[in-house]
KOLGU-4560 file (N, C-alpha, C; in nm, 3 decimals, padded with zeros to 5 digits):
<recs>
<n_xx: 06.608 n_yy: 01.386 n_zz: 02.981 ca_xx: 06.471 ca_yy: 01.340 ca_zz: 02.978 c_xx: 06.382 c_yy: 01.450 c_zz: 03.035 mol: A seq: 1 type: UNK>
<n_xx: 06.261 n_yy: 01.519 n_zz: 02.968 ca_xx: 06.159 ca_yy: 01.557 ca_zz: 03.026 c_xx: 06.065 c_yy: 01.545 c_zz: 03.075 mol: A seq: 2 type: UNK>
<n_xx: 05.993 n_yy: 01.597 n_zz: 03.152 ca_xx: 05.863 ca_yy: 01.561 ca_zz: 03.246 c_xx: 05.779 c_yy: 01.597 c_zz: 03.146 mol: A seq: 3 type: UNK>
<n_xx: 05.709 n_yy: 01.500 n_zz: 03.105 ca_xx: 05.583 ca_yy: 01.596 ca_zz: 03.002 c_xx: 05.449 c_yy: 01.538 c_zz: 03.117 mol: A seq: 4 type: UNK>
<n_xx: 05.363 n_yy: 01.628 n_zz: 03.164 ca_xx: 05.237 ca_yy: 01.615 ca_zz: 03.237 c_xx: 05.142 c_yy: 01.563 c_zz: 03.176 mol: A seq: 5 type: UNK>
<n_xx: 05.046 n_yy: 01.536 n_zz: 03.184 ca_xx: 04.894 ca_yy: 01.514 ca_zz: 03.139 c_xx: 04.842 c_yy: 01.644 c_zz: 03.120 mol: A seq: 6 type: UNK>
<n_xx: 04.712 n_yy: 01.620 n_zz: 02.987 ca_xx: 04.654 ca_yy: 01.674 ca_zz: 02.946 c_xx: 04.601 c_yy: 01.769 c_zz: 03.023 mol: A seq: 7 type: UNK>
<n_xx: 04.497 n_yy: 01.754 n_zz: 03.137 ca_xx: 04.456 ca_yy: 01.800 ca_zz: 03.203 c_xx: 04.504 c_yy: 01.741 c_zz: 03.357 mol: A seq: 8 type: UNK>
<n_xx: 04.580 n_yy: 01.867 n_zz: 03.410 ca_xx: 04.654 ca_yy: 01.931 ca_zz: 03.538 c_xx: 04.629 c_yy: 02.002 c_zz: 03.590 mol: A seq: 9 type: UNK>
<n_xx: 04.666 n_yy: 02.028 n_zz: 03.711 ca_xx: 04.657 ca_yy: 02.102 ca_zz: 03.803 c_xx: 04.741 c_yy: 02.130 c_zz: 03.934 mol: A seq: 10 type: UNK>
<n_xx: 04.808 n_yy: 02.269 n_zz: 03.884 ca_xx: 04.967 ca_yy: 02.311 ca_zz: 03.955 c_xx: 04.915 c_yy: 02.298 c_zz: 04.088 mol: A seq: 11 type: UNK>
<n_xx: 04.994 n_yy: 02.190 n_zz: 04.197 ca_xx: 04.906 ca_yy: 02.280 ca_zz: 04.315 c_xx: 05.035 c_yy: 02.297 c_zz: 04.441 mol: A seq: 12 type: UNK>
<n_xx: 05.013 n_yy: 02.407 n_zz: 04.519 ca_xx: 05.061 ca_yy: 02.503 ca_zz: 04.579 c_xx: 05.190 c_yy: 02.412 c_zz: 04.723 mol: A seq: 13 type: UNK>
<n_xx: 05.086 n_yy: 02.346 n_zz: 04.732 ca_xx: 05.153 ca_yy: 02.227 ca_zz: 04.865 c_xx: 05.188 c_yy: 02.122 c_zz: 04.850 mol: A seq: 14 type: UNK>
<n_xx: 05.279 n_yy: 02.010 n_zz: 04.916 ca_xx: 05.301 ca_yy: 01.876 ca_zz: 04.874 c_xx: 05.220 c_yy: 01.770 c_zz: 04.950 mol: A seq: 15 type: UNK>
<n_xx: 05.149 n_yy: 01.776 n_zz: 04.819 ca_xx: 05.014 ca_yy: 01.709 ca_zz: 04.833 c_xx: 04.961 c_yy: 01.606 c_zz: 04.717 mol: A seq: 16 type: UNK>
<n_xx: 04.888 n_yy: 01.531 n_zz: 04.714 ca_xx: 04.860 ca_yy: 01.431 ca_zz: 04.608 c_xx: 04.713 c_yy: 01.462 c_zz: 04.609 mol: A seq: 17 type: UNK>
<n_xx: 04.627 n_yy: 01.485 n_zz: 04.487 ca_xx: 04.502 ca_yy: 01.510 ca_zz: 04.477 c_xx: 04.456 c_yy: 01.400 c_zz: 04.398 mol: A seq: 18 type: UNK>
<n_xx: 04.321 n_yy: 01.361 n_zz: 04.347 ca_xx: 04.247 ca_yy: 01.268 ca_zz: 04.286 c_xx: 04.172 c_yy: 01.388 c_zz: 04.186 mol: A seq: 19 type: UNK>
<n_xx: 04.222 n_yy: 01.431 n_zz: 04.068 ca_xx: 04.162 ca_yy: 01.581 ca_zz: 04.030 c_xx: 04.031 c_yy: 01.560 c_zz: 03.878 mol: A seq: 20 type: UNK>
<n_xx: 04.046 n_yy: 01.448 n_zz: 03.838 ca_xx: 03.957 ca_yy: 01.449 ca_zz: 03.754 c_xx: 03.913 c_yy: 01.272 c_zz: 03.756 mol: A seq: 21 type: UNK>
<n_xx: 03.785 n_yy: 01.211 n_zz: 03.707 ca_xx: 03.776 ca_yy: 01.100 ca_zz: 03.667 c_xx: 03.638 c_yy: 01.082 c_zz: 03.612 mol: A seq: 22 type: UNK>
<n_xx: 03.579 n_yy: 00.961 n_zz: 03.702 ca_xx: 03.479 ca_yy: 00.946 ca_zz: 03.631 c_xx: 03.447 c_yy: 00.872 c_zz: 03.474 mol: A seq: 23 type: UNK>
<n_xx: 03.338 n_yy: 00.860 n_zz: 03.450 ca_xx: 03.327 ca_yy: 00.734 ca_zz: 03.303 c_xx: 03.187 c_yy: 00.856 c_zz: 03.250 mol: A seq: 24 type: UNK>
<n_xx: 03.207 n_yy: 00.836 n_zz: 03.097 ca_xx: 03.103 ca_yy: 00.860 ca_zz: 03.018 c_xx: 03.015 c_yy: 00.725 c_zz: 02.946 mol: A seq: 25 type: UNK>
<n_xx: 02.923 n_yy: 00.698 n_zz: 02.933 ca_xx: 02.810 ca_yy: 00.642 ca_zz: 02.850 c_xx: 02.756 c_yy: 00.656 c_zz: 02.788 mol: A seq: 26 type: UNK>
<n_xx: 02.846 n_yy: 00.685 n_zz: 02.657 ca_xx: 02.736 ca_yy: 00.732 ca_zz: 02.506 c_xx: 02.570 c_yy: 00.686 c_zz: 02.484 mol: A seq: 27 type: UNK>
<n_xx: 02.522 n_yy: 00.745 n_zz: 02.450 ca_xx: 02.395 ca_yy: 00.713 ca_zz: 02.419 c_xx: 02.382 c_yy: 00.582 c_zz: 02.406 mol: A seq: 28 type: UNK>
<n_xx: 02.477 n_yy: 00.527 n_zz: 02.294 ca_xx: 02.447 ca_yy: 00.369 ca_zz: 02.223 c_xx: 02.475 c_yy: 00.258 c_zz: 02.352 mol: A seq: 29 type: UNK>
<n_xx: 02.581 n_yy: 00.322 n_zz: 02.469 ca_xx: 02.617 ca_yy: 00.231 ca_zz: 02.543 c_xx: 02.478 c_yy: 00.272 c_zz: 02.649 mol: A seq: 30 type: UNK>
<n_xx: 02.434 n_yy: 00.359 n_zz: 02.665 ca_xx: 02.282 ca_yy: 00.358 ca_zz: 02.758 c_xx: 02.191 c_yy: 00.245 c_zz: 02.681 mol: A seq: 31 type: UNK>
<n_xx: 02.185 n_yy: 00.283 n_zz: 02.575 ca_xx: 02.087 ca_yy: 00.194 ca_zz: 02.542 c_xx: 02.112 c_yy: 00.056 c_zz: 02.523 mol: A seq: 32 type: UNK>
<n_xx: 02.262 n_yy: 00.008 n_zz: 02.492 ca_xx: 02.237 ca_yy: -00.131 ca_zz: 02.477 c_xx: 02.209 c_yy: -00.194 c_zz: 02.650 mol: A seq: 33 type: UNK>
<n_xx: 02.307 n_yy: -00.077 n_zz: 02.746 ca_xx: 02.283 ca_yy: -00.158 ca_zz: 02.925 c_xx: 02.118 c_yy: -00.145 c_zz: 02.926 mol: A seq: 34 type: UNK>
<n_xx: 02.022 n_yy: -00.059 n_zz: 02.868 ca_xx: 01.920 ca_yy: -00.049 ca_zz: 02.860 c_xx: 01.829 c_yy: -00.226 c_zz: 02.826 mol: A seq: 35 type: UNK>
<n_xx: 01.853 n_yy: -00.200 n_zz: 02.667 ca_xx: 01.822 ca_yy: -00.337 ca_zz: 02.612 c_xx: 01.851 c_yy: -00.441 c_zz: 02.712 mol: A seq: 36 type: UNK>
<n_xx: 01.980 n_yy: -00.435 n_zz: 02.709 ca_xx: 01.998 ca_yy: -00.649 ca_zz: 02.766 c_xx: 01.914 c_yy: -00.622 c_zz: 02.900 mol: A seq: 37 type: UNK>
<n_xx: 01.913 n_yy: -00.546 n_zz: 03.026 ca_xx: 01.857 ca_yy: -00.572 ca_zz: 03.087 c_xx: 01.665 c_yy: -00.626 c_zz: 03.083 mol: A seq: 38 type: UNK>
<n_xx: 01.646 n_yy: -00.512 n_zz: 02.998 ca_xx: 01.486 ca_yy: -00.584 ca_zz: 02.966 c_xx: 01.471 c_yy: -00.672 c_zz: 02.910 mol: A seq: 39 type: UNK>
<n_xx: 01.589 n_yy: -00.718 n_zz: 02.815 ca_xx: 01.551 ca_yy: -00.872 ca_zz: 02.773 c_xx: 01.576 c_yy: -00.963 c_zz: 02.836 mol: A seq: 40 type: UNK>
<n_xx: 01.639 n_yy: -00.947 n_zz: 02.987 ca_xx: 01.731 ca_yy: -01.042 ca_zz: 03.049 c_xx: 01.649 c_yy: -01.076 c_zz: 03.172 mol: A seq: 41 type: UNK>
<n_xx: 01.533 n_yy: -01.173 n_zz: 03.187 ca_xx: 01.438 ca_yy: -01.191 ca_zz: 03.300 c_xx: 01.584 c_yy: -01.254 c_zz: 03.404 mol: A seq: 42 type: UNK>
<n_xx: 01.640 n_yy: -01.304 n_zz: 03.412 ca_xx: 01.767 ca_yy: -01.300 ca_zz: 03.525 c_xx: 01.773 c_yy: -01.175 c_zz: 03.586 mol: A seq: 43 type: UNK>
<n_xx: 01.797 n_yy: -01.085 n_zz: 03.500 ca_xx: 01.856 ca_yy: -00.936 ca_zz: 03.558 c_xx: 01.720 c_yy: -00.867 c_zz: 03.612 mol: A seq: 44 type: UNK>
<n_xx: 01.656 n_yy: -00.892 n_zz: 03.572 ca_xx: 01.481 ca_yy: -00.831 ca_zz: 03.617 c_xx: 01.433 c_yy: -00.908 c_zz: 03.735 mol: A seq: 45 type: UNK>
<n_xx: 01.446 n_yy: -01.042 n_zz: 03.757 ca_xx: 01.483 ca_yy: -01.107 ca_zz: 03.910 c_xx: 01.511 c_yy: -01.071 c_zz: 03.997 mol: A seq: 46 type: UNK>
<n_xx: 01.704 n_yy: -01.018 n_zz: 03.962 ca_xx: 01.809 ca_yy: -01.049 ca_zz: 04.038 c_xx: 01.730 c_yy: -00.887 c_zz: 04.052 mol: A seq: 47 type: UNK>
<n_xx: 01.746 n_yy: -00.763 n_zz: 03.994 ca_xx: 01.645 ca_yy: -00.661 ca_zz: 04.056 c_xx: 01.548 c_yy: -00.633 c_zz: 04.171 mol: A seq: 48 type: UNK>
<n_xx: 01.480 n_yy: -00.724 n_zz: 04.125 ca_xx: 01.344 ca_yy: -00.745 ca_zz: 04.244 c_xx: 01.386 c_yy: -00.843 c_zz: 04.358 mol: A seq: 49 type: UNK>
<n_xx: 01.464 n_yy: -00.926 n_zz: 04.344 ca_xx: 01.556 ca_yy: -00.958 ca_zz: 04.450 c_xx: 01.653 c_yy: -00.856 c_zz: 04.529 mol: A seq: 50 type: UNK>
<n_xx: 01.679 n_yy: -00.780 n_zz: 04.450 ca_xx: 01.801 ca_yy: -00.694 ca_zz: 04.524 c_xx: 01.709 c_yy: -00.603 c_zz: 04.641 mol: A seq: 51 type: UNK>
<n_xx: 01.604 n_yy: -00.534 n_zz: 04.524 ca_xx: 01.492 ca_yy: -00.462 ca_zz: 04.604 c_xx: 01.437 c_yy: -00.482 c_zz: 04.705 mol: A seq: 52 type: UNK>
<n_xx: 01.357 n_yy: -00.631 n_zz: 04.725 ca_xx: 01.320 ca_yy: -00.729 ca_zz: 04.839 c_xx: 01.443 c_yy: -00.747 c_zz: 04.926 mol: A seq: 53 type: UNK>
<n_xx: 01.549 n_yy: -00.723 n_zz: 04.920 ca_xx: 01.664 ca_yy: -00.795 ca_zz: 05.032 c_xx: 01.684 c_yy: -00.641 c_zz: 05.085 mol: A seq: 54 type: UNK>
<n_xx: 01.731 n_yy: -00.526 n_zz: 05.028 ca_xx: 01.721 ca_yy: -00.384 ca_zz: 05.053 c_xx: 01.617 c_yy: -00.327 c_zz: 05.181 mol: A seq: 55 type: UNK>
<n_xx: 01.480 n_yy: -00.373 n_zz: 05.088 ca_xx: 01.365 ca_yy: -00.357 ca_zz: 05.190 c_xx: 01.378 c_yy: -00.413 c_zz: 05.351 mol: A seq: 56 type: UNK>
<n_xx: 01.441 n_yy: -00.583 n_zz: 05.344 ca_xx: 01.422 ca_yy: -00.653 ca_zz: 05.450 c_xx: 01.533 c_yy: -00.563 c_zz: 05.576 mol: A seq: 57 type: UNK>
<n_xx: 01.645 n_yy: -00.560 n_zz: 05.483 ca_xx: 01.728 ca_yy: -00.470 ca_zz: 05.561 c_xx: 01.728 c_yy: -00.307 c_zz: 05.684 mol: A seq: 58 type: UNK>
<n_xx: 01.643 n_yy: -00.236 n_zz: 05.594 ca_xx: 01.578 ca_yy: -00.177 ca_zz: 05.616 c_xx: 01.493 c_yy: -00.144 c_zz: 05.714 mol: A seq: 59 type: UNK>
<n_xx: 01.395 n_yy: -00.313 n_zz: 05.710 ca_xx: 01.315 ca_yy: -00.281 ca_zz: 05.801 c_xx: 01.389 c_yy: -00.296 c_zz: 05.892 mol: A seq: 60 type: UNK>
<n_xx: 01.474 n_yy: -00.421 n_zz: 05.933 ca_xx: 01.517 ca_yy: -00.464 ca_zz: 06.031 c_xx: 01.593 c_yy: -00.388 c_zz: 06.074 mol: A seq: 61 type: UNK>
<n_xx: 01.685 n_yy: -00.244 n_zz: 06.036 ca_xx: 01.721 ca_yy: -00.164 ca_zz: 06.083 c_xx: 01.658 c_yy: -00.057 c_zz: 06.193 mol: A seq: 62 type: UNK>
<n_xx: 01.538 n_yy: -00.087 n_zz: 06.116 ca_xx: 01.431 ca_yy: 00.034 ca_zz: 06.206 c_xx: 01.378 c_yy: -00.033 c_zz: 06.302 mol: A seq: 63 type: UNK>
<n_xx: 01.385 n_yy: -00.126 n_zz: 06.313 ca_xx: 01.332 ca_yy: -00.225 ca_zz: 06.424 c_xx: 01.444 c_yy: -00.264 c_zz: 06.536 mol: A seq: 64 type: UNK>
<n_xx: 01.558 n_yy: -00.293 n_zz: 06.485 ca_xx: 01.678 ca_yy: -00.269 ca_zz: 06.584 c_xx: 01.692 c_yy: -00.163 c_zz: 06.666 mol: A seq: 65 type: UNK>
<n_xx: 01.703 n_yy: -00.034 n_zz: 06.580 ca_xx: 01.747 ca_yy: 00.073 ca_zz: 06.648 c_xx: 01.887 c_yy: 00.063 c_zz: 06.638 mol: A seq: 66 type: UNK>
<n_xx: 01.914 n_yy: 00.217 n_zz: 06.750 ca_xx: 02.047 ca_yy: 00.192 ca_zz: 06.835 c_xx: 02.168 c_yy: 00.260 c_zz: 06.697 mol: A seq: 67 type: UNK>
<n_xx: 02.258 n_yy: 00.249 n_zz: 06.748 ca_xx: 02.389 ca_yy: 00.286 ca_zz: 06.640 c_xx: 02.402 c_yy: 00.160 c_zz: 06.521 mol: A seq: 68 type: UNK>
<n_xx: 02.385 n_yy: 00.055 n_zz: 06.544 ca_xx: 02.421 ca_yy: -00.025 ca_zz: 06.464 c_xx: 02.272 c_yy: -00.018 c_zz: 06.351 mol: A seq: 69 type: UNK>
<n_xx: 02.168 n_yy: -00.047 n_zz: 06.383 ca_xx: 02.056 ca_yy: 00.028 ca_zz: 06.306 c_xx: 02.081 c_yy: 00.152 c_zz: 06.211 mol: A seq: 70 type: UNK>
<n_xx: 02.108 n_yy: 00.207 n_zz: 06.310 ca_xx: 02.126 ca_yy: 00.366 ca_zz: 06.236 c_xx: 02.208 c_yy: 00.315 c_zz: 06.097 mol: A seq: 71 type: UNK>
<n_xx: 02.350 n_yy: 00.289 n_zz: 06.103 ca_xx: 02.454 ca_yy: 00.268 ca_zz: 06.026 c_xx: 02.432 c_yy: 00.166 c_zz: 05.907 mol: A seq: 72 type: UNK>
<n_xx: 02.376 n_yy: 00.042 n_zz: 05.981 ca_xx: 02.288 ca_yy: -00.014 ca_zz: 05.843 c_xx: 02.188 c_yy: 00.047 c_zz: 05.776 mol: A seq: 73 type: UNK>
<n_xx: 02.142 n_yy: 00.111 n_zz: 05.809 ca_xx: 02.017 ca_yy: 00.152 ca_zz: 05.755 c_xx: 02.024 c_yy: 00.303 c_zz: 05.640 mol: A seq: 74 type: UNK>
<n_xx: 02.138 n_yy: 00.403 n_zz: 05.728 ca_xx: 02.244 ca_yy: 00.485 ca_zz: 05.643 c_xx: 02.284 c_yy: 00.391 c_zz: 05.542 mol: A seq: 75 type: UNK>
<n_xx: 02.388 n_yy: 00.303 n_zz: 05.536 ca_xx: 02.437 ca_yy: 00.230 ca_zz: 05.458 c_xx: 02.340 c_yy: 00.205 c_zz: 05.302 mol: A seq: 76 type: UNK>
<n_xx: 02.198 n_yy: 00.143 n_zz: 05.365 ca_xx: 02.161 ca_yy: 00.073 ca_zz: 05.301 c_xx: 02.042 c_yy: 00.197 c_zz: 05.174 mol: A seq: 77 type: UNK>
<n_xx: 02.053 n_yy: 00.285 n_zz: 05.248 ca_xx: 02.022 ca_yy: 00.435 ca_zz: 05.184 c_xx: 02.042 c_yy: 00.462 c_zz: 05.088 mol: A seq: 78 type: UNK>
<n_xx: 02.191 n_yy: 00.494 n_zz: 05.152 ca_xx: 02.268 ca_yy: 00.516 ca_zz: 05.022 c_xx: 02.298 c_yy: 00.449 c_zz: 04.907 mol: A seq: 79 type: UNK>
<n_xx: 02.325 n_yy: 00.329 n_zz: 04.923 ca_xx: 02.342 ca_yy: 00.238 ca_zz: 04.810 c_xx: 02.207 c_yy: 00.230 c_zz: 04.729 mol: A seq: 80 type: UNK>
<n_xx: 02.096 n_yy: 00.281 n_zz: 04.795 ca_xx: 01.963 ca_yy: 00.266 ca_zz: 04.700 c_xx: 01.994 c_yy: 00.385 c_zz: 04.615 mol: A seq: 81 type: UNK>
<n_xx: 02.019 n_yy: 00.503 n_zz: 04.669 ca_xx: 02.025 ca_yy: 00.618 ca_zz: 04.628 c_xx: 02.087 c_yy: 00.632 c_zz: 04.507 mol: A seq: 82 type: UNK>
<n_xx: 02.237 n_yy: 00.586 n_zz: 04.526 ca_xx: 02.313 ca_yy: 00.555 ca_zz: 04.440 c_xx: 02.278 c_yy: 00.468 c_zz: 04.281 mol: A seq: 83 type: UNK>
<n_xx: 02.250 n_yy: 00.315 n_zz: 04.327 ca_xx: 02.197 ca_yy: 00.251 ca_zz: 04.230 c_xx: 02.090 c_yy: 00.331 c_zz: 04.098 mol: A seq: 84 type: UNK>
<n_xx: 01.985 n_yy: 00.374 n_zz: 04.195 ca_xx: 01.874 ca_yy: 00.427 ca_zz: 04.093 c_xx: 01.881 c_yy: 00.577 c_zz: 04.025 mol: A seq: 85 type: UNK>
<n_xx: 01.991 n_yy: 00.630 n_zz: 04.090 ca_xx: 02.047 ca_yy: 00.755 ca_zz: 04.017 c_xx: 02.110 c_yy: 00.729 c_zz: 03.907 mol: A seq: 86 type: UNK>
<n_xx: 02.212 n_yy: 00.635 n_zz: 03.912 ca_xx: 02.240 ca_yy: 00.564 ca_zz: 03.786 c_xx: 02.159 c_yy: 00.519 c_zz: 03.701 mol: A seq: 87 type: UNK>
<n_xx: 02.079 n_yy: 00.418 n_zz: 03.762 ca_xx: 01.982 ca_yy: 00.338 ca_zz: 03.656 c_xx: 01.865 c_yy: 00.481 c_zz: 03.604 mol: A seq: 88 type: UNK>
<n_xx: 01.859 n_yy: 00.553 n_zz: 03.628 ca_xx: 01.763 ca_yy: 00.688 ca_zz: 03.608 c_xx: 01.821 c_yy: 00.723 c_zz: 03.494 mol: A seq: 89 type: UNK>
<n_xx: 01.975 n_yy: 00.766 n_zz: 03.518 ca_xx: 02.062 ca_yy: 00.882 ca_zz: 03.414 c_xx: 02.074 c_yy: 00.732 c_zz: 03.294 mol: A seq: 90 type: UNK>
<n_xx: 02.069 n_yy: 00.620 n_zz: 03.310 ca_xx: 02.090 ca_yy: 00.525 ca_zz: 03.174 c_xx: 01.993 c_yy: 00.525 c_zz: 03.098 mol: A seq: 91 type: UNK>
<n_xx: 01.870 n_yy: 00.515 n_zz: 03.217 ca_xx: 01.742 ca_yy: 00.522 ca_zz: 03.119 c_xx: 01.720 c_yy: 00.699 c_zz: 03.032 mol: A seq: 92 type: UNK>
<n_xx: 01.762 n_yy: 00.779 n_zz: 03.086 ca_xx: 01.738 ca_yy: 00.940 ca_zz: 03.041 c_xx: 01.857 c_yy: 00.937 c_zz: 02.922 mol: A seq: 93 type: UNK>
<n_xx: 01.978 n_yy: 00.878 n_zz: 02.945 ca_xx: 02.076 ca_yy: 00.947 ca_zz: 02.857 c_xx: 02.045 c_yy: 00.844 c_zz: 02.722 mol: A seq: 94 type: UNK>
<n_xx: 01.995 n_yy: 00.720 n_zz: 02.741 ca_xx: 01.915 ca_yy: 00.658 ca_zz: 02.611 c_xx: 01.835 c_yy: 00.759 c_zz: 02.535 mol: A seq: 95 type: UNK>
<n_xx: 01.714 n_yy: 00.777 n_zz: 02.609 ca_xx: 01.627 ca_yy: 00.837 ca_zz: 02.565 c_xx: 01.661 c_yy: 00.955 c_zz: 02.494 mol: A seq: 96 type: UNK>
<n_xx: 01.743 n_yy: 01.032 n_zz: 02.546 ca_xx: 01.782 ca_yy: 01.197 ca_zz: 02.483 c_xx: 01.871 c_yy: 01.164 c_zz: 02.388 mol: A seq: 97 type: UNK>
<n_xx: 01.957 n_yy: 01.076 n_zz: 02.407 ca_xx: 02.030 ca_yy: 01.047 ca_zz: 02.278 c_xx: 02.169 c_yy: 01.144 c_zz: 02.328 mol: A seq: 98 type: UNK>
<n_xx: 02.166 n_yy: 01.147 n_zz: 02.443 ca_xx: 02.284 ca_yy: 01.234 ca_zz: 02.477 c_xx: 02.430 c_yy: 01.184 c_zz: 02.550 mol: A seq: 99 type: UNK>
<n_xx: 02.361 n_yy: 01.080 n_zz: 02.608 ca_xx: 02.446 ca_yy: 00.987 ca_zz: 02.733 c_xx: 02.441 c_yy: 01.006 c_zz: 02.838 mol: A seq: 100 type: UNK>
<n_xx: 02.525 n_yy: 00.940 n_zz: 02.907 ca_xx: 02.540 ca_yy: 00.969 ca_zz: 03.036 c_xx: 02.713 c_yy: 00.964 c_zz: 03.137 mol: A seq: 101 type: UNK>
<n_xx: 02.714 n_yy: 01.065 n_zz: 03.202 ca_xx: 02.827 ca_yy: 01.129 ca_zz: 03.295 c_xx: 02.827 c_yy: 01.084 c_zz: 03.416 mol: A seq: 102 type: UNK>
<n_xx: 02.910 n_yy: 00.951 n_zz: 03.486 ca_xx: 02.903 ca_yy: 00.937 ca_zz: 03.570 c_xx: 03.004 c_yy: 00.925 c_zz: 03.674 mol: A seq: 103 type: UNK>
<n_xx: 02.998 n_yy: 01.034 n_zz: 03.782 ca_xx: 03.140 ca_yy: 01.056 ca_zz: 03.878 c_xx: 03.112 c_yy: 01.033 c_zz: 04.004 mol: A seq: 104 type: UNK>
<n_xx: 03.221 n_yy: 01.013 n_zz: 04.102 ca_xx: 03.243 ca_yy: 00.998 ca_zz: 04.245 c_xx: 03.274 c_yy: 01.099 c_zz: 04.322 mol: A seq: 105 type: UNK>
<n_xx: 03.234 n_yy: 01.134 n_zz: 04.420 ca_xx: 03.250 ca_yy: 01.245 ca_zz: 04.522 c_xx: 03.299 c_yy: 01.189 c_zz: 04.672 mol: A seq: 106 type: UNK>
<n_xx: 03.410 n_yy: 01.230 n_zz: 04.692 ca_xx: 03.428 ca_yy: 01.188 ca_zz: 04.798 c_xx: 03.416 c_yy: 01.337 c_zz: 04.984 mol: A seq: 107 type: UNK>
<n_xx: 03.368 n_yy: 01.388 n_zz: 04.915 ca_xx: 03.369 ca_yy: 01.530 ca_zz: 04.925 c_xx: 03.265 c_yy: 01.543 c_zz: 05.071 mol: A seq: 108 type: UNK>
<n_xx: 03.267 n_yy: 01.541 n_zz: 05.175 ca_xx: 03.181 ca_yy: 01.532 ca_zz: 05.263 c_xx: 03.049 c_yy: 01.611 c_zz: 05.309 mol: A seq: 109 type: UNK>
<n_xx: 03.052 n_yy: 01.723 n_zz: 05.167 ca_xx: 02.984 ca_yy: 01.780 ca_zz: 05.158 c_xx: 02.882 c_yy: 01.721 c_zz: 05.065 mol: A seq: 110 type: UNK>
<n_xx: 02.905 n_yy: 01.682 n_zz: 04.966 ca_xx: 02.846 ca_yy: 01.626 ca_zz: 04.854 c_xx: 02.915 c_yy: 01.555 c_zz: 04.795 mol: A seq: 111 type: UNK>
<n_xx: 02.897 n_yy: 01.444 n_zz: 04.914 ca_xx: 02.906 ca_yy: 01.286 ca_zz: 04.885 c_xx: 02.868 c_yy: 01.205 c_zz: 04.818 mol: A seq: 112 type: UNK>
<n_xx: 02.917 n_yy: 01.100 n_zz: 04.730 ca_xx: 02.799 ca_yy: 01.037 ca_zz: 04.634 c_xx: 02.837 c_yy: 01.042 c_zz: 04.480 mol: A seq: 113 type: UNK>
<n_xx: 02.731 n_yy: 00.988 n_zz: 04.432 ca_xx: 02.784 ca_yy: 00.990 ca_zz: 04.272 c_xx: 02.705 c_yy: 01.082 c_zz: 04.190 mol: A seq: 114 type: UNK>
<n_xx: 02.757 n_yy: 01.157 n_zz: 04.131 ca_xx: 02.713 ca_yy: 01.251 ca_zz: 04.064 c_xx: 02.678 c_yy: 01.198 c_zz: 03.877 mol: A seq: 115 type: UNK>
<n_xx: 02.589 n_yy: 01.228 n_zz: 03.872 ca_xx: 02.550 ca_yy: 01.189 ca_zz: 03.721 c_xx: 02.503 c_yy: 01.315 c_zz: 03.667 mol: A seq: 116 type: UNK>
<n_xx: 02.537 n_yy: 01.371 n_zz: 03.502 ca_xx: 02.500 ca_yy: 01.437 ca_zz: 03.441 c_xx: 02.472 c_yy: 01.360 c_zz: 03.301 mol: A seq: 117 type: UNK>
<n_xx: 02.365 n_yy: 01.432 n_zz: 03.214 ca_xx: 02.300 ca_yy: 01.422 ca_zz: 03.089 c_xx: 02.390 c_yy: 01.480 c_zz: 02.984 mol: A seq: 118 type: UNK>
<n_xx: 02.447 n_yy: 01.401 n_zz: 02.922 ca_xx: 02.522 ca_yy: 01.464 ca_zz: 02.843 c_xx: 02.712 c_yy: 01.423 c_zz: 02.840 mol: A seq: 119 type: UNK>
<n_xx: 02.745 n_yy: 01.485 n_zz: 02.790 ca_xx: 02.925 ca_yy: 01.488 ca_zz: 02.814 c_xx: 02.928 c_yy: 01.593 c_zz: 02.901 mol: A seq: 120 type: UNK>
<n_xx: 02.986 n_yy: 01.526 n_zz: 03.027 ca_xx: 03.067 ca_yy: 01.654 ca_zz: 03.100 c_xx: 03.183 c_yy: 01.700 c_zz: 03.126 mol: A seq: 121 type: UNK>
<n_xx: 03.235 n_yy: 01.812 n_zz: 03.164 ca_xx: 03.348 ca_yy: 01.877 ca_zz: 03.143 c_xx: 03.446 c_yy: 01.764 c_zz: 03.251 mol: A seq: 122 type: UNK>
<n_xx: 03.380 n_yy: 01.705 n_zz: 03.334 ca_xx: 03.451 ca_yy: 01.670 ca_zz: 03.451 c_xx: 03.475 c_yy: 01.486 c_zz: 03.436 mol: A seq: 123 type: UNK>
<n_xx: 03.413 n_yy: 01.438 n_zz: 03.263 ca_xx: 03.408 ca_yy: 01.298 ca_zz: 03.250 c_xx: 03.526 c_yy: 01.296 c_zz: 03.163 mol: A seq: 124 type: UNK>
</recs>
């Protein structure tokens, strides 16, 4: 029996387990239909402005706490904005261009976060 590898590998030097490629693509057609249903979907345009309003409340009440536990909610609650509308940005752009959209995870402590590109990327 042989070992046959995956397509895309990567020999590496130490015994070690890496996470070396992933991530999801979103063809154009799939931007635009998550596009569509949401604007036709006053639920999802709600549950939005709900999410937004509960985000905000959080927020404040972080800055009003203070202290470490403040801090950490309020980090927390950052990021997940950050996150969300980077996405919802690259769905609405990769509709529009007709190109799609590239969307990956970083666990990287340098550049943390989800990375979105326009287009097919080498790394989706």
């Amino acid at each position: 029996m042989e070992l046959v590898l995956p397509e895309k590998y990567v020999e590496l030097e130490q015994e070690e387990m890496q996470y070396l490629d992933g991530g999801a693509y979103l063809s154009a057609n799939d931007c635009i239909q998550i596009a569509a249903s949401i604007a036709m979907s006053p639920g999802a345009l709600i549950a939005g402005a709900a999410g937004a309003v509960v985000i905000s409340k959080i927020v404040q009440w972080a800055k009003f706490t203070g202290g470490p536990l403040g801090w950490i909610v309020g980090t927390a609650a950052g990021y997940a904005t950050g996150f969300i509308s980077k996405i919802a940005y690259g769905i609405g752009k990769g509709a529009i261009s007709g190109r799609g959209l590239s969307i990956d995870w970083s666990w990287d402590p340098f550049n943390f976060g989800t990375r979105t590109f326009i287009g097919k990327a080498d790394w989706a």
